[in-house]
C-alpha positions as a Markdown table, in Angstrom:
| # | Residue | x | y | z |
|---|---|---|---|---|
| 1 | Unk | 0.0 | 0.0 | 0.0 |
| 2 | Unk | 2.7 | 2.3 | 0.7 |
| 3 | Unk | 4.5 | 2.0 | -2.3 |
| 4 | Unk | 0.9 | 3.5 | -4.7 |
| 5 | Unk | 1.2 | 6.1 | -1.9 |
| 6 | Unk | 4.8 | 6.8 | -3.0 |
| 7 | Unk | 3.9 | 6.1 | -6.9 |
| 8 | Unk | 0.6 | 8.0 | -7.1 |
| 9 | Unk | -0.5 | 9.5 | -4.2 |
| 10 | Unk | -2.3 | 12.6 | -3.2 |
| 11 | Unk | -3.0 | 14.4 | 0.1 |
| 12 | Unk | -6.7 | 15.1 | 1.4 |
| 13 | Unk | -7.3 | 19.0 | 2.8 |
| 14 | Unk | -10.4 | 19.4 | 5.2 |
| 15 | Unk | -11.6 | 23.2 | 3.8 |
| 16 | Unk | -14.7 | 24.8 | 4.6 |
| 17 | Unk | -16.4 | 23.9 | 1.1 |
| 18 | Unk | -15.7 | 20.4 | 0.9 |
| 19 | Unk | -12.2 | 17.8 | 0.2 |
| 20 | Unk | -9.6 | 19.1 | -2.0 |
| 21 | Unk | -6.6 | 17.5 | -3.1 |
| 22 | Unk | -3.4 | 18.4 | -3.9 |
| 23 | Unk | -0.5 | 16.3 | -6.1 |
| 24 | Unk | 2.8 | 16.6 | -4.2 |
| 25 | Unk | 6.1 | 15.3 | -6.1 |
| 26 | Unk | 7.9 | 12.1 | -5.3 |
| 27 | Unk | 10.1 | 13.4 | -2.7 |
| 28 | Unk | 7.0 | 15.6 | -0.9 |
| 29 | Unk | 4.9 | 12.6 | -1.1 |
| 30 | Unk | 7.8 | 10.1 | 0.8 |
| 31 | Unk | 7.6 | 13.1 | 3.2 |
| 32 | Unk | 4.0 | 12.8 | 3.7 |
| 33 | Unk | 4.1 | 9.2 | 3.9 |
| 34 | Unk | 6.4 | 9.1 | 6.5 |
| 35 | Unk | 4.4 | 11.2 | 8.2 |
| 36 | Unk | 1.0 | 10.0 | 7.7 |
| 37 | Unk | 2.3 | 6.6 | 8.6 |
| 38 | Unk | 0.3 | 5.8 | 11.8 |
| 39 | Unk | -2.6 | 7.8 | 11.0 |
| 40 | Unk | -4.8 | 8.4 | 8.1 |
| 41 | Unk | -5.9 | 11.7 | 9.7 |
| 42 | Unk | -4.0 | 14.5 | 11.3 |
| 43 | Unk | -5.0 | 17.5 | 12.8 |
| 44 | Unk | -3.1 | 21.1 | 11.2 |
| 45 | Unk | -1.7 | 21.6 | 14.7 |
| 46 | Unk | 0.1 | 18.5 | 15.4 |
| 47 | Unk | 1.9 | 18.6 | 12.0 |
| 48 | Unk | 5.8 | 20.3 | 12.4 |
| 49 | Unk | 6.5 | 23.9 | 10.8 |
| 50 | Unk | 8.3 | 22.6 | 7.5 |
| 51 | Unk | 5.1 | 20.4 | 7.1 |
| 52 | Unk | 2.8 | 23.0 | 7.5 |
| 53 | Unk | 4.7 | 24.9 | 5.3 |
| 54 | Unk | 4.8 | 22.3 | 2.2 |
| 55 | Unk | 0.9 | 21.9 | 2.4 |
| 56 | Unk | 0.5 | 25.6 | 2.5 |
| 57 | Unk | 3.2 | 25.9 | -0.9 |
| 58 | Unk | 1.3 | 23.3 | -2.5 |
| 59 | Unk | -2.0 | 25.2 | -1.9 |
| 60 | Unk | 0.0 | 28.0 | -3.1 |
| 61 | Unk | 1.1 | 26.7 | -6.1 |
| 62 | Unk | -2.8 | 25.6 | -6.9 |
| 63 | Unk | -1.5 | 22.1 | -7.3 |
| 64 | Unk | -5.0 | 20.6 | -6.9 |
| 65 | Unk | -6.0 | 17.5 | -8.6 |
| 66 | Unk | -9.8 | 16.9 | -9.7 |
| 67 | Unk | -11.1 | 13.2 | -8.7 |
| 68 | Unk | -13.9 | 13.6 | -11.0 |
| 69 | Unk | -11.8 | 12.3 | -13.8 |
| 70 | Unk | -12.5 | 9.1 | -14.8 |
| 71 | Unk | -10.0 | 6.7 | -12.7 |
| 72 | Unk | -9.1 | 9.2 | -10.2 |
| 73 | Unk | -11.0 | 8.3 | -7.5 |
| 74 | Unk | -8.4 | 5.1 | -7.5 |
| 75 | Unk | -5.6 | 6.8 | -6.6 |
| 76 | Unk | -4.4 | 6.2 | -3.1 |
| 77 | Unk | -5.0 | 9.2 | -0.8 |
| 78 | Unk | -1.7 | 9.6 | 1.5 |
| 79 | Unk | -3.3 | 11.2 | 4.2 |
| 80 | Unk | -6.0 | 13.7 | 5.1 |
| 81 | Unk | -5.1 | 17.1 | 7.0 |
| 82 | Unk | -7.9 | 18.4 | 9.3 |
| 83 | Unk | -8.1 | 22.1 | 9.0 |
| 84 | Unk | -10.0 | 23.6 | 11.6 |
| 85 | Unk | -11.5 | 27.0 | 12.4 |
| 86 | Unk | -9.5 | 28.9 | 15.0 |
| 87 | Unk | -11.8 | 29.0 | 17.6 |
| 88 | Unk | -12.7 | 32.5 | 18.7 |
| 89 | Unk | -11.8 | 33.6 | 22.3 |
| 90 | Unk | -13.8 | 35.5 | 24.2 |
| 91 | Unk | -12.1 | 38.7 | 25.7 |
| 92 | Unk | -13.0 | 39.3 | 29.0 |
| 93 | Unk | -11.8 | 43.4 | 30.0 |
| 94 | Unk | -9.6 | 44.1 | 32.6 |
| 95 | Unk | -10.8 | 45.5 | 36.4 |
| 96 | Unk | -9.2 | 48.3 | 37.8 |
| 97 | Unk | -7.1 | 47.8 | 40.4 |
| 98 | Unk | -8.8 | 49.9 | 43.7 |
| 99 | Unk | -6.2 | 52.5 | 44.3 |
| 100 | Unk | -4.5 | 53.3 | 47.8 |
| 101 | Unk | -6.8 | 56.6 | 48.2 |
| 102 | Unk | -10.0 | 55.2 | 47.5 |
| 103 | Unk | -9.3 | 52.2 | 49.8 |
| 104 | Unk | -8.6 | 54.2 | 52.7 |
| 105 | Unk | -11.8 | 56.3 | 52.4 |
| 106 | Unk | -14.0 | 53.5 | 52.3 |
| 107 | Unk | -12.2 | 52.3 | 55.6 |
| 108 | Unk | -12.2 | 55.7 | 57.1 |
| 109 | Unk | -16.3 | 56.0 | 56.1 |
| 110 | Unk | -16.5 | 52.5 | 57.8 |
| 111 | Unk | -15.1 | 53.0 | 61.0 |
| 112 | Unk | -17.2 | 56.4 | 61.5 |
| 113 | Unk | -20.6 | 54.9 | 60.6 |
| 114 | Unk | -19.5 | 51.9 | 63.6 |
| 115 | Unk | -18.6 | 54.4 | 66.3 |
């Protein structure tokens, strides 16, 4: 099985619209073999920098290949990349600190309303 990968195969990319795929060369696809060896699915995150990189040059580079061509859909996919949506945080503003002066009026208002 490995060895179509290395011959013929193509990497899967999660986008918002759908499955695209993309047609890396020999040496990018023993890369992404290697990499995709355990799993048949990765997450973006977990993949290194230089790997991140050669997906995004390859999107780059619009090396996409159509699988509605008749005999495409039997060419081994090497691996599929999960891209997620960054999830949005939600910014909570900061409190002001109570300054020293304000602190000591409410103690001094306090102690005259309990004498």
């Amino acid at each position: 099985m490995w060895i179509e990968k290395l011959a013929d195969g193509i990497l899967e990319l999660d986008t918002p619209i759908g499955p695209r795929y993309l047609q890396p060369n020999f040496l990018e696809r023993a890369l992404l073999t290697w990499t995709f060896r355990n799993f048949s699915s990765l997450p973006q995150e977990v993949l290194r920098t230089s790997e991140r990189r050669l997906i995004d040059r390859l999107w780059n580079e619009n090396r996409f290949v159509s699988l509605s061509v008749v005999g495409a859909n039997d060419r081994p996919i090497i691996g599929r990349v999960e891209r997620r949506a960054m999830a949005s945080v939600e910014v909570i503003p900061e409190r002001k600190p109570v300054s020293s002066s304000e602190r000591s009026l409410t103690d001094n208002g306090r102690e005259a309303i309990s004498a």
